[in-house]
N, C-alpha and C positions, 0 to 999 in steps of 0.2 A: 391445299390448292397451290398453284405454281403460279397465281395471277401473280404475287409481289415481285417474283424476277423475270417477268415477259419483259419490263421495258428494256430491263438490261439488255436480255437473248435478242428482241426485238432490232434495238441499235448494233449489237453486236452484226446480225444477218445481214440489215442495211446497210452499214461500213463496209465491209469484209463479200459483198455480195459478187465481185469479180473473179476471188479466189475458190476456186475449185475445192482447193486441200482443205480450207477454212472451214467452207462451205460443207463439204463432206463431214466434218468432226462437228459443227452446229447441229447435221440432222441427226447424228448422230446420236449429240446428248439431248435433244429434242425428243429423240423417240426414248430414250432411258426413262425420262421423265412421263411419258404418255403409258409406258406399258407397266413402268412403276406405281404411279398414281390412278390408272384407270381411269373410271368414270369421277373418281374425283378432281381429271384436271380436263371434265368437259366443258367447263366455261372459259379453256383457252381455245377450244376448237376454233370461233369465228374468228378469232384476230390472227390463229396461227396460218391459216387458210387464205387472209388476206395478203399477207407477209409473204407466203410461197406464190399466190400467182403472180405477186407483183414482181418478186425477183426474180421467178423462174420467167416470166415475159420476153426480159431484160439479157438473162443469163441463164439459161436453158441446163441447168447442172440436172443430171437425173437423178443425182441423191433426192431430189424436191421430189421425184416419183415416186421415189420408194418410203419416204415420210410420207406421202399422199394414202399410200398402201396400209401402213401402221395407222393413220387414225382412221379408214375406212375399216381394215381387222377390226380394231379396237372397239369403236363404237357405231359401227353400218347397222349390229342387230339387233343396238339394245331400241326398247320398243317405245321410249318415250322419244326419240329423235327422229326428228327430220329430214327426212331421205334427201329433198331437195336439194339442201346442203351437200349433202356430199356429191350428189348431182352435177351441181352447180362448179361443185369445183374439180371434177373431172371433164365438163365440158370448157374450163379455161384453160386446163393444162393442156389437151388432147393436139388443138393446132399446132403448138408450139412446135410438141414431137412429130408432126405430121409435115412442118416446113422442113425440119431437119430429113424424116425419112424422102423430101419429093426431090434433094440434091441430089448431086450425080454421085453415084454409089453409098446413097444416103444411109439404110441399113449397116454396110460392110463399115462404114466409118463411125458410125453411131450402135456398137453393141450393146454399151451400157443402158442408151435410153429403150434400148429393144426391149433388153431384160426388164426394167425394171418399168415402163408402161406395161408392159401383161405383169407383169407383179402385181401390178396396181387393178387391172382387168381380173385378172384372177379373183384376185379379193372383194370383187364386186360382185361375182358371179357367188361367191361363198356366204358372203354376208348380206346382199339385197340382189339375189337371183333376179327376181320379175322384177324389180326398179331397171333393172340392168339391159334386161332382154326388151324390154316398152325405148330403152332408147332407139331403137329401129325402128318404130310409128310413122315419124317423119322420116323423110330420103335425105332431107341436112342435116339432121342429128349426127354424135357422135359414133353411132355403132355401126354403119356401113363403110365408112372410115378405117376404125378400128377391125374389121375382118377383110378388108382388102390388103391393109399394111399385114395383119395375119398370115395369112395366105401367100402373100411375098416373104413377106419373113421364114417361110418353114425351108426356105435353100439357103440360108446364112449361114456360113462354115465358119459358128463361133457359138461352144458347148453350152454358157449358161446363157447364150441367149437365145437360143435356139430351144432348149429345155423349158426356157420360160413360155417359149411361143405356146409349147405344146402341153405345158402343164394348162394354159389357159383354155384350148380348146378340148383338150379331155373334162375338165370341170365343168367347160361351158354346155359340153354335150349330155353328160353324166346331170345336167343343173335340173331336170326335172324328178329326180329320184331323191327323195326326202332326205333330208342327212337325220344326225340321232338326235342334234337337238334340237332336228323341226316338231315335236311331239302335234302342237297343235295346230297343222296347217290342213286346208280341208280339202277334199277333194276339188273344187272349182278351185281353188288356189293351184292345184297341181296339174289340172286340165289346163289353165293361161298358159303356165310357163309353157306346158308341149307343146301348147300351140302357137305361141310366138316363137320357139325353137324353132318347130318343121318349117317357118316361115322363112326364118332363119337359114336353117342348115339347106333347106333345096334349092334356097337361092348362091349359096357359094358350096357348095358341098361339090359340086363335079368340077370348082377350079381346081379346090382343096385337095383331093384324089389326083390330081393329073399333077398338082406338084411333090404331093408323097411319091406317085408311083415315079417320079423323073429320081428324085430326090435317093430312092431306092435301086435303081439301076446304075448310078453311078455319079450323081449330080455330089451326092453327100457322104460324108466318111458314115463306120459302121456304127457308130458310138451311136448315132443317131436313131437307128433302127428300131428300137425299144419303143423308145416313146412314141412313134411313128405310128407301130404296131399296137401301140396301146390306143393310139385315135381311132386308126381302123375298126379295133374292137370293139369299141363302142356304140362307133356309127351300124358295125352290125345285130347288136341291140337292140339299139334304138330305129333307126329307118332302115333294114336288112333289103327291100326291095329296091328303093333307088341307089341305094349303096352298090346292089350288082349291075344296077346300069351306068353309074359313073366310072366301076372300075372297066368295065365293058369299054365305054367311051375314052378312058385314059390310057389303056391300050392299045386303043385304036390311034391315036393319036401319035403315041410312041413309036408305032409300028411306019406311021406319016411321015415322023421328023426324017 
């Protein structure tokens, strides 16, 4: 267990909670210890959880995302915990990066929090899919949020965070296709997810296409294109018919500008 040196780490965070670089090498060894000890150091989850929203509130470092990311990996799937939880504490992190992204050129100046909130999105879709996709229920929740700052994010000329936008929405899309260690998930489990997806996807699906297709003609370098191409593929999978009316409409629009 790591409970005996939290107070330390604890005082250490809260001291040191202005410096960046500090701050960086805390989550650092934070997460050594989390992916070291596993479920043995899940009785520090609730206080490490309290300790991040309070300084990331304060001091908005995105390393605090990408530690949010590692205990979400870590223990989102195991079956005795409490989703809420981790719930709870992507719904207090969420604003913080969302004042950051509403400044002026808020993305181009903030790549790191880009990258590493869909890091943290990401891993929520990997580890508690339908907890993830149900945040979209209410219109104040964090998920309609989270796919508008998406969808603006995918013309950011900045590789790994741009990468992360779009690792997030290829998994998000791909989220209702069983992975190998869902063995035991049942059919009505995996009918929710499409169905909170399609609810999902039709509702920003023809922004999301009208900024890939800008983004592809010349808005964004080529590097890009991959992964781009890899959402597309997807979405032709998965909803193939509205898929040809959005690129329909993102054409048309292109053809407007």
């Amino acid at each position: 267990t790591a409970l005996p040196i939290w107070p330390i780490l604890s005082s250490i965070c809260l001291h040191f909670r202005a410096d960046v670089k500090i701050m960086e090498r805390w989550c650092r060894c934070v997460r050594y210890i989390l992916r070291c000890l596993s479920r043995h150091s899940l009785n520090l989850i609730g206080q490490l959880a309290n300790v991040v929203v309070a300084v990331y509130s304060s001091h908005p470092h995105s390393c605090f995302l990408y530690l949010a990311s590692v205990v979400v990996d870590e223990f989102g799937s195991l079956a005795h915990c409490d989703s809420s939880g981790f719930v709870d504490l992507l719904r207090a992190l969420c604003p913080v990066a969302f004042k950051l992204f509403s400044q002026a050129d808020g993305f181009v100046r903030n790549p790191d929090t880009v990258e590493d909130l869909f890091r943290l999105c990401t891993r929520f879709v990997l580890r508690l899919p339908t907890v993830f996709l149900r945040l979209g229920d209410a219109p104040d929740d964090v998920l309609p949020s989270i796919m508008e700052c998406c969808t603006a994010a995918l013309l950011l000329h900045h590789r790994d965070a741009h990468a992360s936008v779009c690792r997030f929405l290829y998994e998000l899309i791909r989220s209702p296709v069983p992975r190998d260690d869902e063995t035991s998930l049942s059919h009505q489990d995996l009918d929710l997810r499409l169905a909170l997806l399609d609810q999902l996807v039709k509702q920003y699906g023809g922004t999301m296409l009208k900024q890939i297709v800008a983004g592809c003609v010349g808005k964004l370098p080529r590097y890009t294109f991959a992964d781009l191409g890899d959402i597309v593929w997807e979405l032709s999978k998965m909803f193939p018919l509205p898929l040809s009316q959005w690129l329909n409409d993102a054409l048309a629009a292109l053809l407007a500008a």
